[in-house]
N, C-alpha and C positions, 0 to 999 in steps of 0.2 A: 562659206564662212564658218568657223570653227570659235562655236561659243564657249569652250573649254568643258560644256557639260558631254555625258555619255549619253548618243541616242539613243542606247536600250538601257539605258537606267530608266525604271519606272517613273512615273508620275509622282509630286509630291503628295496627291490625293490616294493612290493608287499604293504607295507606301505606306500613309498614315493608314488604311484600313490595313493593310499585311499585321503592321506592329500593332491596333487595335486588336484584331483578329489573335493574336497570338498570345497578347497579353492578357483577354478573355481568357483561352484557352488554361495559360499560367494562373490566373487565380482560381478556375475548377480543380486544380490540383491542391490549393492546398488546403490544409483541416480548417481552418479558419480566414478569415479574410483577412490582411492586412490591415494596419492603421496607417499606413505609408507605404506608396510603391512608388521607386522612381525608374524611370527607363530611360536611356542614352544609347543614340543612335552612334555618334562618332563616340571612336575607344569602347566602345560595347559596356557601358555599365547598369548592372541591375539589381538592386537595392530593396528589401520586404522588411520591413518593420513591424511587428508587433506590440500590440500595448502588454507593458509589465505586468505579472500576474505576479501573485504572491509565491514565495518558492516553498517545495513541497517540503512537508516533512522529514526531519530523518528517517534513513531507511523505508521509505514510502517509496514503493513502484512508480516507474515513470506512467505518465499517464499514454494510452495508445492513442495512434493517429489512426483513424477509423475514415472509410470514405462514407460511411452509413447513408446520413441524413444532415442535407445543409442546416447551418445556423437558422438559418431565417425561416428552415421547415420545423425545425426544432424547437422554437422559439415558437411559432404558429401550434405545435399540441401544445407545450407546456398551459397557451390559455384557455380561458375557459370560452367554451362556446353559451355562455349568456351575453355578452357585450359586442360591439361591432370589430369585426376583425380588421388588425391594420396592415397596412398594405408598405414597405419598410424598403427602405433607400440602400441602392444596391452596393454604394459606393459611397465615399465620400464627394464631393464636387459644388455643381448648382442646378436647382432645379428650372424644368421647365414642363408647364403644362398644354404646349402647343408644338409643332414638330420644326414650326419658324414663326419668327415675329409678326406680330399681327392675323395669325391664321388661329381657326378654330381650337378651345383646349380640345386634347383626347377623348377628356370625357369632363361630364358637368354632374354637382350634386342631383339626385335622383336617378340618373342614367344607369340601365341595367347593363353589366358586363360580366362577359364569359372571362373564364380561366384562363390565362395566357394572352388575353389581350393588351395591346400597350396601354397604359395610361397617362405614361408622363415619359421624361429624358432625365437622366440627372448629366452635367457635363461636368468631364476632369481633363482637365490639361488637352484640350480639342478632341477629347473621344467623349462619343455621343451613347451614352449605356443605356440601351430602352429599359424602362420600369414596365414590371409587366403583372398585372390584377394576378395571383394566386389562388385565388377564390373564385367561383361563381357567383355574382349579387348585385345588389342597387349601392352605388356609392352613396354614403350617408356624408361623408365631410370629406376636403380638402384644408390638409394642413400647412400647407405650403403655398407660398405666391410665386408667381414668375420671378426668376434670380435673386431668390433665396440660399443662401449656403444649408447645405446638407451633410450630417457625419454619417457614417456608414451605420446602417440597421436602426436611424433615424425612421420614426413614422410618421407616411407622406398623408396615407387616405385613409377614413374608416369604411368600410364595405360590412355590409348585412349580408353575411350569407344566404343564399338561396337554396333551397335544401328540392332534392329534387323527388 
């Protein structure tokens, strides 16, 4: 019986991680994060929107796109280390503090967590972008509830660093 689908076309699940996967990949490249990205699978269209900045001065040098140092590391020196560090939303979407519904959060106020561990998920358009602690520390607060909207570089957690 011939369902009209292709047997070696991938999985619709198997797809959506490729185009997750890639469009990961596509925002490490650029110097800042979008305020809008749209992806289109049929007719291939892809779309990055920026929020408006002011325009530069006359005769003022363009400014350079540098791979240096992400926003969110950037933003992390600019503060001061007296206050609890926050831990900031990778994406715009919604949050979540458990990996599915009714299952334990990632992590609870007071919980000691390592550098790179997950904390939360923010969800955009069925891609699941794990939020991951930046820091070594004890989580001091949770700013966020279960299916909350989140804007990008939004702060989700305060963590007390741990100084080793």
């Amino acid at each position: 019986m011939n369902t009209g689908e292709d047997d070696n076309a991938p999985s619709t699940s198997a797809a959506l991680d490729l185009v997750r996967e890639n469009v990961l990949e596509l925002l490490k490249g650029f110097d800042s994060p979008p305020r809008l990205l749209r992806v289109q699978a049929g007719g291939v269209t892809l779309e990055a929107e920026w929020p408006q900045s002011p325009p530069a001065a006359p005769g003022a040098a363009p400014r350079p796109v540098t791979a240096s140092a992400a926003p969110a590391e950037a933003a992390a020196a600019a503060r001061s280390d007296d206050g609890p560090h926050e831990v900031r939303a990778p994406s715009v979407g919604t949050f979540y503090s458990a990996p599915k519904p009714g299952a334990e959060p990632f992590v609870k106020v007071g919980d000691v967590i390592a550098k790179g561990a997950q904390i939360a998920i923010v969800e955009v358009m069925k891609l699941m972008i794990p939020v991951e602690a930046d820091v070594t520390g004890k989580v001091a607060r949770t700013l966020k509830s279960d299916g909350d909207p989140v804007e990008y570089d939004e702060p989700l957690f305060h963590i007390v660093p741990q100084r080793a």
